[in-house]
TORTOR-500297 format. One record per residue (C-alpha): x, y, z negated. Coordinates in steps of 0.05 Angstrom, whole numbers, plus 5000, padded with zeros to 4 digits. Layout:
! TORTOR-500297
<site><px>X</px><py>Y</py><pz>Z</pz></site>
...
***
This chain:
! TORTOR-500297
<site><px>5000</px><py>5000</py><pz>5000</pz></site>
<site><px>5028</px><py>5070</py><pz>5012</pz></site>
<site><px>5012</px><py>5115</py><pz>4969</pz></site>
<site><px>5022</px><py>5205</py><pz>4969</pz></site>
<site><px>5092</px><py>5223</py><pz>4970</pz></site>
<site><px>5078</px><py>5268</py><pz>4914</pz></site>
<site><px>5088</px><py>5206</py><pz>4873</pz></site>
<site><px>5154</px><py>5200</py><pz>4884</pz></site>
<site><px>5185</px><py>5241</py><pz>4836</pz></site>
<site><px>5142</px><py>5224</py><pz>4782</pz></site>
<site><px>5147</px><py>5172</py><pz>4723</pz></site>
<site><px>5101</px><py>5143</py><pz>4676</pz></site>
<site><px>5104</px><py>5173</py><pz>4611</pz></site>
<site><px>5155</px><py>5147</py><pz>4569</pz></site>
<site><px>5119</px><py>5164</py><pz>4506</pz></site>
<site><px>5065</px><py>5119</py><pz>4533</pz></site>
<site><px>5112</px><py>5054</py><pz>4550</pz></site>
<site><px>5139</px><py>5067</py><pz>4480</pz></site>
<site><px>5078</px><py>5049</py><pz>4453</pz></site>
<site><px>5073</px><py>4988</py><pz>4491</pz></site>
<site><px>5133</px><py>4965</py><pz>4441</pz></site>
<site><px>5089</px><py>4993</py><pz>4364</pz></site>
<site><px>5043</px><py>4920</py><pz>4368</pz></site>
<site><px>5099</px><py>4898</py><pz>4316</pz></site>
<site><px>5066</px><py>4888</py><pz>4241</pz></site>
<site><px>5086</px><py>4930</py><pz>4192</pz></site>
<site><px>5123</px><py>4980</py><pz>4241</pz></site>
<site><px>5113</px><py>5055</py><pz>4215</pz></site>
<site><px>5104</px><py>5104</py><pz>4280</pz></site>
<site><px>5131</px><py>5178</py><pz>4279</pz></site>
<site><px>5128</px><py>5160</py><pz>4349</pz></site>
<site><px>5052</px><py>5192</py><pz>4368</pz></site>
<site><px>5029</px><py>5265</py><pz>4379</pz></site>
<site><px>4964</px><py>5246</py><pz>4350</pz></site>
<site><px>4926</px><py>5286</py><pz>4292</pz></site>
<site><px>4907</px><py>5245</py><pz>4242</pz></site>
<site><px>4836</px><py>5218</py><pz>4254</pz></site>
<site><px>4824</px><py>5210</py><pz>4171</pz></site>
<site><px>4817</px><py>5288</py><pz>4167</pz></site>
<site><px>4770</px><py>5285</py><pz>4233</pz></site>
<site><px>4698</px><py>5333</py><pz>4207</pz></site>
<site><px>4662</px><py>5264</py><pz>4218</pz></site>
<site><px>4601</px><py>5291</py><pz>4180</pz></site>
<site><px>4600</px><py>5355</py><pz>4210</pz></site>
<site><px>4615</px><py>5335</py><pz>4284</pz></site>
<site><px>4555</px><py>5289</py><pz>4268</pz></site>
<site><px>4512</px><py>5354</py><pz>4246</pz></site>
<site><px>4538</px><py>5387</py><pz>4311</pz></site>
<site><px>4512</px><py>5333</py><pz>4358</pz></site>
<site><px>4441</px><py>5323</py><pz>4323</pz></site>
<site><px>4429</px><py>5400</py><pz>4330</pz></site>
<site><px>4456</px><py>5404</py><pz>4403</pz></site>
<site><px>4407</px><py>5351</py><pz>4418</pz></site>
<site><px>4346</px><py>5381</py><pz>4379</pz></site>
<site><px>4352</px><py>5453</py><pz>4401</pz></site>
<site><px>4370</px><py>5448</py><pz>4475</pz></site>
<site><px>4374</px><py>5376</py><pz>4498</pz></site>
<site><px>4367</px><py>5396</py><pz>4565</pz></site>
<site><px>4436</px><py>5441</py><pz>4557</pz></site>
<site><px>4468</px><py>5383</py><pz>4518</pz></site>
<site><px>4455</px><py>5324</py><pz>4570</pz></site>
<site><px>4447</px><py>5352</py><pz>4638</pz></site>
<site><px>4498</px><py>5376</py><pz>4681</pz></site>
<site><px>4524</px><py>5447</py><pz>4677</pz></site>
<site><px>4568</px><py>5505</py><pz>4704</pz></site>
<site><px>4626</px><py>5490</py><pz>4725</pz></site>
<site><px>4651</px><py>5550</py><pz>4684</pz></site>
<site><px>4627</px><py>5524</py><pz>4619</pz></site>
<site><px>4569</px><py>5517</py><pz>4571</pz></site>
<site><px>4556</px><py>5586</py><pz>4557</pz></site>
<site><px>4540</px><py>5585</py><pz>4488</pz></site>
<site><px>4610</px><py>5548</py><pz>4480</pz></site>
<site><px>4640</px><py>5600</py><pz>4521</pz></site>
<site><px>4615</px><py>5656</py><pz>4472</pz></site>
<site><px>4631</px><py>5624</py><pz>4410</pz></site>
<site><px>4703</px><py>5604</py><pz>4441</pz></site>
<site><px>4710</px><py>5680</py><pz>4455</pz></site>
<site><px>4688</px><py>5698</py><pz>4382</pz></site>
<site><px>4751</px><py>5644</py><pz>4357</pz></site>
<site><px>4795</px><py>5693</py><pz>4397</pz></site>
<site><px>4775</px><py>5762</py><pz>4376</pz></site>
<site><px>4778</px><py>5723</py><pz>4308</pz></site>
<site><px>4857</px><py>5715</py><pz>4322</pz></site>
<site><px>4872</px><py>5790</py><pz>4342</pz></site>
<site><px>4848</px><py>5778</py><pz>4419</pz></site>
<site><px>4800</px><py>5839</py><pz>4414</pz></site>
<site><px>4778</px><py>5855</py><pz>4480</pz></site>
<site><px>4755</px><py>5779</py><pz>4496</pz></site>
<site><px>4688</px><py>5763</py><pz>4524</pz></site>
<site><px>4661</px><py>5701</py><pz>4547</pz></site>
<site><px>4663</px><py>5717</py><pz>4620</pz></site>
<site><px>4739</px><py>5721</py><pz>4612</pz></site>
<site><px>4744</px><py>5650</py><pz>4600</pz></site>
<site><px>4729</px><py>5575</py><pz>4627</pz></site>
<site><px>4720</px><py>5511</py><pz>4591</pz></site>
<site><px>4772</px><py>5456</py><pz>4612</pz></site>
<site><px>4776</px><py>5388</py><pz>4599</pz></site>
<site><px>4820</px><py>5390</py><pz>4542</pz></site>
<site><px>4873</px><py>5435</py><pz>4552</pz></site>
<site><px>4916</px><py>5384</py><pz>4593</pz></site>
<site><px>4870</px><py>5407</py><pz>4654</pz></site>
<site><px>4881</px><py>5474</py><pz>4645</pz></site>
<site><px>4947</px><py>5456</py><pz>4664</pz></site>
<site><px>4940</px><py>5418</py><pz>4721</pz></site>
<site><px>4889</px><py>5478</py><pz>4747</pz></site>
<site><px>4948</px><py>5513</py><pz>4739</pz></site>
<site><px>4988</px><py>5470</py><pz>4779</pz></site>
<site><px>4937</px><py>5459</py><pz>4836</pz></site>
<site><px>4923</px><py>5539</py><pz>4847</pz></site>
<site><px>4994</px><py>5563</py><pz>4836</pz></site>
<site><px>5046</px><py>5508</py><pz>4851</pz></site>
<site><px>5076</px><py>5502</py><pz>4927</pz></site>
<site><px>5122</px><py>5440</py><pz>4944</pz></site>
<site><px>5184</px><py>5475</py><pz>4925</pz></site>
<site><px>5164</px><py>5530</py><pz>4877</pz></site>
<site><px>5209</px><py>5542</py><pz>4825</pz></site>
<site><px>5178</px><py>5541</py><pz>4757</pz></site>
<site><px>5212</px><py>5562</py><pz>4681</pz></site>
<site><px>5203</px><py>5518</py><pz>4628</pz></site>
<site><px>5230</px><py>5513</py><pz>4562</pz></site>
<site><px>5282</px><py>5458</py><pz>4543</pz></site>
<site><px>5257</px><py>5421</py><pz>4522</pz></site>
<site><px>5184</px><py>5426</py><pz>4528</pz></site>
<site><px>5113</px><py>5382</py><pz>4534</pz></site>
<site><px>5130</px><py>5316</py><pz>4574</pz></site>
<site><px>5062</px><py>5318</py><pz>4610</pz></site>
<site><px>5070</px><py>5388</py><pz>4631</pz></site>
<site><px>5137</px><py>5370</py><pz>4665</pz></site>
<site><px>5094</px><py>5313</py><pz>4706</pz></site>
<site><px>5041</px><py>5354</py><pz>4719</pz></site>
<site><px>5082</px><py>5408</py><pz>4758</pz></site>
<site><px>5124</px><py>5361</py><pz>4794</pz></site>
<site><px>5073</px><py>5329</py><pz>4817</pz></site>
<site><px>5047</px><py>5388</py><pz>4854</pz></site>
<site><px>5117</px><py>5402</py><pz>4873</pz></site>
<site><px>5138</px><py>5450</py><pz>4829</pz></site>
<site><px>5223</px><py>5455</py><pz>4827</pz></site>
<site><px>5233</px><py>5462</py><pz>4753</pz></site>
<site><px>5287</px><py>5508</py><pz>4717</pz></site>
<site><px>5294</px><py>5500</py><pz>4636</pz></site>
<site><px>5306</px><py>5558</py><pz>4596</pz></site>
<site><px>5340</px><py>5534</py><pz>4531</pz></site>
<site><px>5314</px><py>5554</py><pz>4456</pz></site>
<site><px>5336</px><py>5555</py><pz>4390</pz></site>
<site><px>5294</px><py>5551</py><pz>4321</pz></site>
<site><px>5257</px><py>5624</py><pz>4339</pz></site>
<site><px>5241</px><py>5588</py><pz>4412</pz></site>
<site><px>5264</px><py>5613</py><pz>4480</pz></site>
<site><px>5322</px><py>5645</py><pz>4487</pz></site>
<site><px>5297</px><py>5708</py><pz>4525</pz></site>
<site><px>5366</px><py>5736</py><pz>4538</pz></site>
<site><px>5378</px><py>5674</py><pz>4579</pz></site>
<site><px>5295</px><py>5670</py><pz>4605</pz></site>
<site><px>5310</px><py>5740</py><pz>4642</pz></site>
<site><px>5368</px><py>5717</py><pz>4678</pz></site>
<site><px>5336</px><py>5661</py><pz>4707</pz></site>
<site><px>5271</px><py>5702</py><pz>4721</pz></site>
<site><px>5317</px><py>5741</py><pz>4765</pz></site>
<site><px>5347</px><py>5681</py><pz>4799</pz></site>
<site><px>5297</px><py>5646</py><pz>4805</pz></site>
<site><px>5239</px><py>5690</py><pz>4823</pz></site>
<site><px>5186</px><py>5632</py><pz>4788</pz></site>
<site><px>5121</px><py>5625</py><pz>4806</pz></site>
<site><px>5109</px><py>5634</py><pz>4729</pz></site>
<site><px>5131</px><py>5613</py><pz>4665</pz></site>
<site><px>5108</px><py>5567</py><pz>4623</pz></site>
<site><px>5123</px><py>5563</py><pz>4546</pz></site>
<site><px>5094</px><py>5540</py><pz>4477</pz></site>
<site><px>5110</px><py>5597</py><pz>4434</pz></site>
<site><px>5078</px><py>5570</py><pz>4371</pz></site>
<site><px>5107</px><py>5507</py><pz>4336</pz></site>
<site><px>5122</px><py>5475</py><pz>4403</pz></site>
<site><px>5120</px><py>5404</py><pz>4431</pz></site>
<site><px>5163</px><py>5370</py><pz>4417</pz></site>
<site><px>5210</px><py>5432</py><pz>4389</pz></site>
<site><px>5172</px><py>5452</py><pz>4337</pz></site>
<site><px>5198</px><py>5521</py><pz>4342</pz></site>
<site><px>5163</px><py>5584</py><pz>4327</pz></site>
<site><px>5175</px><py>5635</py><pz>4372</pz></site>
<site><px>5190</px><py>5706</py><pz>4336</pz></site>
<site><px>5141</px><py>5778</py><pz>4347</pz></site>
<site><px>5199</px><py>5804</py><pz>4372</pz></site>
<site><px>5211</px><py>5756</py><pz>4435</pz></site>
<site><px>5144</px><py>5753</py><pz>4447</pz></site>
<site><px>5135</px><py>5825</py><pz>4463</pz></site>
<site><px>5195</px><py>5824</py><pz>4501</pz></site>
<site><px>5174</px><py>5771</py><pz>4537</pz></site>
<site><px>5113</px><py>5804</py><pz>4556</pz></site>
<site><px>5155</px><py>5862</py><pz>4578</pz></site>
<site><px>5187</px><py>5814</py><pz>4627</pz></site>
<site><px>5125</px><py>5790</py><pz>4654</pz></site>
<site><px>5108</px><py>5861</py><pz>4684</pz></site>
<site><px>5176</px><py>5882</py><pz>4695</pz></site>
<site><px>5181</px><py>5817</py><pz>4746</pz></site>
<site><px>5111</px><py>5811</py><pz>4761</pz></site>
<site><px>5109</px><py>5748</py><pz>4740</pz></site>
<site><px>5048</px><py>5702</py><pz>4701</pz></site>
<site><px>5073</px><py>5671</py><pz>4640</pz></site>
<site><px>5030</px><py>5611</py><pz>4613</pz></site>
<site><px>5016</px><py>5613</py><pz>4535</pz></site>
<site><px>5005</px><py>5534</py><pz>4514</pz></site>
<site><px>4968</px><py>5548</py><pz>4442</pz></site>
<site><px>4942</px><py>5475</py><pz>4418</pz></site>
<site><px>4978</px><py>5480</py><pz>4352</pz></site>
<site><px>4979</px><py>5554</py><pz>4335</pz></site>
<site><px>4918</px><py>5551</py><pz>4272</pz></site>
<site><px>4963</px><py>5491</py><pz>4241</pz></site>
<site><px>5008</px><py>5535</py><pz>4206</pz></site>
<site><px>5043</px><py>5520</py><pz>4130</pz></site>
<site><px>5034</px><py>5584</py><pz>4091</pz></site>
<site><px>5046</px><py>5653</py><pz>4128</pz></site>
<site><px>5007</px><py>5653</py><pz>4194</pz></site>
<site><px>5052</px><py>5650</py><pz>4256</pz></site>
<site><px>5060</px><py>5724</py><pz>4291</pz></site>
<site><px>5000</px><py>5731</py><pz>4345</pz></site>
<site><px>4994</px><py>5702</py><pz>4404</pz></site>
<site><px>5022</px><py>5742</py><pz>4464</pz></site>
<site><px>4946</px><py>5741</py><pz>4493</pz></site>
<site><px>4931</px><py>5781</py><pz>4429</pz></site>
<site><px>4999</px><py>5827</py><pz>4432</pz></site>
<site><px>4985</px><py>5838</py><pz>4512</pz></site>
<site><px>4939</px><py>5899</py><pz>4486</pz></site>
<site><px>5002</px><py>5938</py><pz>4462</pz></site>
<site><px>5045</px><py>5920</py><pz>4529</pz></site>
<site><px>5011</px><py>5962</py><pz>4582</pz></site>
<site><px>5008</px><py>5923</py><pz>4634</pz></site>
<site><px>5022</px><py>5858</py><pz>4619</pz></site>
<site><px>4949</px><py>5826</py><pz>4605</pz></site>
<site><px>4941</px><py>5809</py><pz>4682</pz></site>
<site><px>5004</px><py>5766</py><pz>4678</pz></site>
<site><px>4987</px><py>5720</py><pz>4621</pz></site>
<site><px>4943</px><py>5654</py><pz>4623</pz></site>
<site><px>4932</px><py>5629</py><pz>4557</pz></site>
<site><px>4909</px><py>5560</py><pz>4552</pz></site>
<site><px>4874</px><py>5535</py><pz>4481</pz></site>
<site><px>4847</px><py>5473</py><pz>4446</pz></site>
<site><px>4800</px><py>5437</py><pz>4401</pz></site>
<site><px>4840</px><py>5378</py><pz>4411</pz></site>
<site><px>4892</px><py>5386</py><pz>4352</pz></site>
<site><px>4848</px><py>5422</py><pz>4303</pz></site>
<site><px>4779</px><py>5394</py><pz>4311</pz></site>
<site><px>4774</px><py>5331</py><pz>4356</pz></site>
<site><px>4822</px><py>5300</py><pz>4413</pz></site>
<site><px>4750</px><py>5252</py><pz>4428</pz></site>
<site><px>4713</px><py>5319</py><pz>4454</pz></site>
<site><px>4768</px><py>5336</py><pz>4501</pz></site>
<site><px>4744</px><py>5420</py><pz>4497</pz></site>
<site><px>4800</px><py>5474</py><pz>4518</pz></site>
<site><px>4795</px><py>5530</py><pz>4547</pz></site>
<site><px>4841</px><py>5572</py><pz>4610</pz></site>
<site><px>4839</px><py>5652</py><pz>4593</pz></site>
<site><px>4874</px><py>5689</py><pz>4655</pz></site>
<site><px>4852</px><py>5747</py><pz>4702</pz></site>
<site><px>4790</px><py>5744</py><pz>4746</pz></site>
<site><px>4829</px><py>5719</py><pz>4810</pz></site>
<site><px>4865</px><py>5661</py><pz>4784</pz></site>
<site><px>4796</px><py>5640</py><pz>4734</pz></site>
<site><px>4765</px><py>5645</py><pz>4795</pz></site>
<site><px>4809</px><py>5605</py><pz>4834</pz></site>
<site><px>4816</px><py>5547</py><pz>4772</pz></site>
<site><px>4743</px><py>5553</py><pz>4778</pz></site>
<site><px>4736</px><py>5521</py><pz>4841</pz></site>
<site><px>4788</px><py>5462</py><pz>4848</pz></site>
<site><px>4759</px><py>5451</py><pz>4775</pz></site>
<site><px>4692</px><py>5436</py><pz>4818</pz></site>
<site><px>4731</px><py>5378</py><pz>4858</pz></site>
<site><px>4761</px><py>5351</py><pz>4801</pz></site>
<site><px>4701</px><py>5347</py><pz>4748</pz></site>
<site><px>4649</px><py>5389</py><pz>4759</pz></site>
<site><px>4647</px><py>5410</py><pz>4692</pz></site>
<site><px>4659</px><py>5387</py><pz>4628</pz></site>
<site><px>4624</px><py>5347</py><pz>4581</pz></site>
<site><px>4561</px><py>5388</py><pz>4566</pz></site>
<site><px>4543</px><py>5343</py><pz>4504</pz></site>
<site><px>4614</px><py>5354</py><pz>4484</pz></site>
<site><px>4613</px><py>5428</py><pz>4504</pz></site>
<site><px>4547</px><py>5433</py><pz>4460</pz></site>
<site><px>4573</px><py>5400</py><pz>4405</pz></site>
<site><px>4629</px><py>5440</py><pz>4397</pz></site>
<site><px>4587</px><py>5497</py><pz>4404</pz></site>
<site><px>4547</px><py>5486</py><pz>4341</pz></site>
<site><px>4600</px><py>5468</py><pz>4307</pz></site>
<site><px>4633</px><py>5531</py><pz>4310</pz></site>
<site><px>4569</px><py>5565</py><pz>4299</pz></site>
<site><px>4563</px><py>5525</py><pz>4240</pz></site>
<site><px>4627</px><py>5563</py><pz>4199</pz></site>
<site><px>4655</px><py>5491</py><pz>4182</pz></site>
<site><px>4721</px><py>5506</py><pz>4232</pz></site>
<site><px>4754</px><py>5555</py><pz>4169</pz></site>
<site><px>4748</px><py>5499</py><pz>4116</pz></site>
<site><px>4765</px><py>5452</py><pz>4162</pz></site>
<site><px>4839</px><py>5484</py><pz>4180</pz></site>
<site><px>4847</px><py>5496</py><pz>4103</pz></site>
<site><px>4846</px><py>5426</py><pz>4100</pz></site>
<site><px>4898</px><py>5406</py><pz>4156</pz></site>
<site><px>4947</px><py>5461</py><pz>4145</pz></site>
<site><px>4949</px><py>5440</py><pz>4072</pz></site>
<site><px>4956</px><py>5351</py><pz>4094</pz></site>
<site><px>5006</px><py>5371</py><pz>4147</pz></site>
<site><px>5047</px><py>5421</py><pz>4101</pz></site>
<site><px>5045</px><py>5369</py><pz>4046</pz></site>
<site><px>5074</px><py>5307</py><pz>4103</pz></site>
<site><px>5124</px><py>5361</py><pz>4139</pz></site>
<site><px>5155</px><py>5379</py><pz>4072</pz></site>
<site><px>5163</px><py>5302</py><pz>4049</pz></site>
<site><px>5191</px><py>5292</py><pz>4120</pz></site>
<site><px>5248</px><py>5351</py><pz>4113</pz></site>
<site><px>5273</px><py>5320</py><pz>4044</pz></site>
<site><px>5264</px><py>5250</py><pz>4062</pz></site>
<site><px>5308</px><py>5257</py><pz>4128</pz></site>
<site><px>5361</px><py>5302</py><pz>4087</pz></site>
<site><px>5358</px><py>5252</py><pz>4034</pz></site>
<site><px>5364</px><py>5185</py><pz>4075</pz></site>
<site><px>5412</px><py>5213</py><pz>4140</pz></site>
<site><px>5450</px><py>5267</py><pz>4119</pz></site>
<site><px>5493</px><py>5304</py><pz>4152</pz></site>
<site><px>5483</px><py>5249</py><pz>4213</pz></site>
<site><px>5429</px><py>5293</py><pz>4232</pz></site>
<site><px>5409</px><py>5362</py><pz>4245</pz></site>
<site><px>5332</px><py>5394</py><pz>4244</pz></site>
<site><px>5302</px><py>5464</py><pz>4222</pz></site>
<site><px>5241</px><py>5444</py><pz>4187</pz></site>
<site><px>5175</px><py>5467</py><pz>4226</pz></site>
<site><px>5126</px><py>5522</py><pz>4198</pz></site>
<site><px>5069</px><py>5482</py><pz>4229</pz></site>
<site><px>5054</px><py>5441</py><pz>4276</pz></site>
<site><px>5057</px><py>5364</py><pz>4280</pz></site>
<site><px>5131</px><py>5353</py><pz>4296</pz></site>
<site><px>5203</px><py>5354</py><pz>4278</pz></site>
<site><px>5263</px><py>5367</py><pz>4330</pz></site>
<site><px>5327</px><py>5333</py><pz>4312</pz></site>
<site><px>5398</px><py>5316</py><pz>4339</pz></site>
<site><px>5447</px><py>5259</py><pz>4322</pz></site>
<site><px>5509</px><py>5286</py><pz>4296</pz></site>
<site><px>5549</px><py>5234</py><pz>4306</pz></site>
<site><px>5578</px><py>5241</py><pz>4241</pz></site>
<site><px>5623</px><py>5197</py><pz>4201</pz></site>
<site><px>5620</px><py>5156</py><pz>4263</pz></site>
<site><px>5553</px><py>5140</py><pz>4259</pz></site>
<site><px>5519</px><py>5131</py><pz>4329</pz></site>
<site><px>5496</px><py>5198</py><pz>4365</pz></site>
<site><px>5455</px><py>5172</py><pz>4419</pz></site>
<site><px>5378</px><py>5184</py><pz>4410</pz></site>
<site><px>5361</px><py>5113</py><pz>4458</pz></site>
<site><px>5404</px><py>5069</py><pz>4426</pz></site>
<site><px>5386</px><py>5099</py><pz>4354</pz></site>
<site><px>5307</px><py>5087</py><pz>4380</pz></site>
<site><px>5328</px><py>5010</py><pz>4396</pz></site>
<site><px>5361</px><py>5008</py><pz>4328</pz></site>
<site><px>5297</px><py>5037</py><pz>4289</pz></site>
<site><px>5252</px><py>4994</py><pz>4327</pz></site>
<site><px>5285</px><py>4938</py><pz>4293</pz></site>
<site><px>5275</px><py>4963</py><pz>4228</pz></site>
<site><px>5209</px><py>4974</py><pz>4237</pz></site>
<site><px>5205</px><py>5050</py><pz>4250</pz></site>
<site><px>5189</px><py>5082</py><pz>4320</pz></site>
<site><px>5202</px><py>5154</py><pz>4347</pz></site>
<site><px>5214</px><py>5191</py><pz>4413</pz></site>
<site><px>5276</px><py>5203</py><pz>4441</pz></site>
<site><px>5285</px><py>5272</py><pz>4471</pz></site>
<site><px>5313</px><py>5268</py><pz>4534</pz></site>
<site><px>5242</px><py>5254</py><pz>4573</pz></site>
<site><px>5230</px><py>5322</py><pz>4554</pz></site>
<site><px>5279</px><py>5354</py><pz>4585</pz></site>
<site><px>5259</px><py>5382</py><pz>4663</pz></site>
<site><px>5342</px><py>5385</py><pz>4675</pz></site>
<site><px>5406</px><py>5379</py><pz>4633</pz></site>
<site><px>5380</px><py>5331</py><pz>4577</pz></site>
<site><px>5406</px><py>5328</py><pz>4507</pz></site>
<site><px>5408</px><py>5255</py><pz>4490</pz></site>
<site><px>5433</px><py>5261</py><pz>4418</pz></site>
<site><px>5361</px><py>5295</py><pz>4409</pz></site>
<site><px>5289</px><py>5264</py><pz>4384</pz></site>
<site><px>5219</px><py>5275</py><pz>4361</pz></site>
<site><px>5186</px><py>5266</py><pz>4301</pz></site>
<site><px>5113</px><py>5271</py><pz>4288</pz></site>
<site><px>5095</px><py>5263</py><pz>4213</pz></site>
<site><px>5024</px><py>5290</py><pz>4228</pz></site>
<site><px>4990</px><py>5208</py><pz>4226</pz></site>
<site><px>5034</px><py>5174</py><pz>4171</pz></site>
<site><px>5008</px><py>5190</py><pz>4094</pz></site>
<site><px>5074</px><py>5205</py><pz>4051</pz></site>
<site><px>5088</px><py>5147</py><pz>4028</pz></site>
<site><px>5097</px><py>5114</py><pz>4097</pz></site>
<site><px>5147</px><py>5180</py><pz>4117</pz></site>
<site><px>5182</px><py>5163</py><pz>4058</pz></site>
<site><px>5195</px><py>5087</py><pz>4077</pz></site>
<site><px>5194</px><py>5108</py><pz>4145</pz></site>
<site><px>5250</px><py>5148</py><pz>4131</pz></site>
<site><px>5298</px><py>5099</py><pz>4088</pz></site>
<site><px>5289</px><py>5054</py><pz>4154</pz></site>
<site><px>5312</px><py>5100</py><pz>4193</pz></site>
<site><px>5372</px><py>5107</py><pz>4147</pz></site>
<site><px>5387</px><py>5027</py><pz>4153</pz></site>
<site><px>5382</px><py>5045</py><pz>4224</pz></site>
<site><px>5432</px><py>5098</py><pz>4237</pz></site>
***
């Protein structure tokens, strides 16, 4: 069978063949990039769905616009404004199928074959599939602990003339990193001094650990003039209320909304209206604030645990800057002591003492760094990081 030569430059997700190898019992996974289904609103969601159904079954079950249930649309604009984006209305936004299609409406109306596009190093694995499948020639821009390093993201803007950017300012995957006020307004700067769209990837922003992260550059674009017409911010439900609903959300100029709008017709025709209406009521509902006390303060508790567990069982044969939020932790062999300092044969080794995790070279577009690895405490309870951990001391 022949199949579109766009496959040929792209691989199955090696997150997802490393899963193939978790069936062992008794392993302990820091491998996924799952939220942890335990602190899932069950009864709420349930709430959501029975009123959806009894107030406008006809809006929850039959199809829709392609654009988006609109009373999802206007409480998704409400969550915004809530987060500093204060000129947001629901005609400035569309409803995606979880916030992985935002992306790939992203790729379809922007990417040519051969279209260079800037993406941080290391950055979402699915994201670097998604654009190469379209084409897209891909250019990393390389971060540090307050994320990209936008000395080094203007000279390749200038190079490389992108199509856009695309980053994950706020505790990134798989970095972690929390990009600082300071190089976000710049960065937004650099969007209108290059005329050039920079893609905001927000799933994990409201899962912060104490202070709340700086705002997102959607929010800052008001004090850039200029610069809201060259930023696409893409959001989710996915990490905060329910991966199972598969609700995002694209906010970008007219143009390209319109343009997402319509290859978003020939791809789904809309989302989920049941899910778009249960969401809906559920953020009508008030639940959503409760709900992220909750995470931030399970996921603050299992990201602490993680930082002195790995300290305390690996030493200095690691390095890691411990996350302000998100779901993972970004680390790097050492090599130290002689201990060994690739992140494969380290995943082999942990594998066989029962512990899984991600090496971090998939995530790489170009130039990987394969002392490096991901961590994601967000689905093991503390005791498990804790073992988990030791085993991956035995393994080192």
């Amino acid at each position: 069978m022949k199949f579109a030569s766009r496959l040929d430059n792209v691989e199955t997700s090696a997150i997802r063949e490393l899963f193939k190898l978790l069936g062992k019992p008794g392993i302990i996974s820091f491998a996924g990039g799952f939220p942890d289904s335990a602190m899932f609103d069950v009864e709420g969601l349930r709430e959501a769905s029975q009123k959806a159904l009894a107030e406008e079954p006809g809006g929850a079950l039959q199809y829709g616009a392609t654009e988006g249930y609109e009373p999802l649309r206007t409480q998704l604009a409400a969550f915004e404004r809530s987060k500093g984006v204060t000129d947001i209305e629901p005609q400035n936004l569309i409803v995606t199928t979880g916030s992985q299609q935002a992306l790939d409406l992203l790729g379809k109306t922007m990417i040519s074959p051969g279209d260079k596009v800037i993406v941080e190093g290391p950055t979402f694995l699915a994201t670097i599939q998604c654009f190469r499948l379209y084409g897209a020639d891909l250019v990393s821009a390389p971060i540090d602990a307050n994320g990209v390093q936008v000395d080094k993201l203007e000279q390749l803007i200038a190079e490389h003339r992108p199509k856009f950017v695309y980053l994950i300012p706020t505790f990134g995957n798989p970095s972690g990193a929390l990009l600082s006020l300071e190089r976000r307004k710049k960065i937004l700067e650099l969007a209108v001094k290059y005329q050039v769209l920079v893609v905001e990837d927000d799933p994990y922003g409201d899962l912060y650990f104490g202070e709340a992260p700086p705002p997102s550059m959607l929010a800052l674009s008001k004090d850039v003039p200029g610069s809201r017409e060259w930023i696409a911010h893409c959001g989710s439900m996915s990490k905060v209320l329910s991966p199972g609903l598969r609700v995002g959300w694209l906010i970008a100029q007219p143009e390209l909304l319109a343009k997402s709008t319509m290859c978003k017709q020939f791809s789904d025709a809309h989302t989920s209206t049941f899910a778009q209406a249960t969401a809906a009521q559920y953020l009508k509902s008030g639940r959503m604030p409760a709900t992220l006390d909750n995470v931030r303060k399970k996921y603050a508790e299992r990201a602490d645990a993680m930082a002195q567990a790995l300290t305390r069982e690996l030493g200095d044969a690691i390095e890691f800057t411990a996350p302000k939020g998100g779901l993972f932790f970004w680390a790097r062999l050492t090599g130290a002591g002689g201990k060994v300092k690739d992140a494969s044969e380290f995943a082999k080794r942990a594998i066989e003492q029962g512990v899984a995790f991600v090496p971090g070279a998939p995530f790489y577009a170009n130039n990987p760094d394969n002392s490096s690895f991901r961590l994601s405490f967000a689905t093991a309870d503390v005791g498990k990081i804790i073992e988990g951990s030791k085993r991956l001391g035995a393994a080192i």
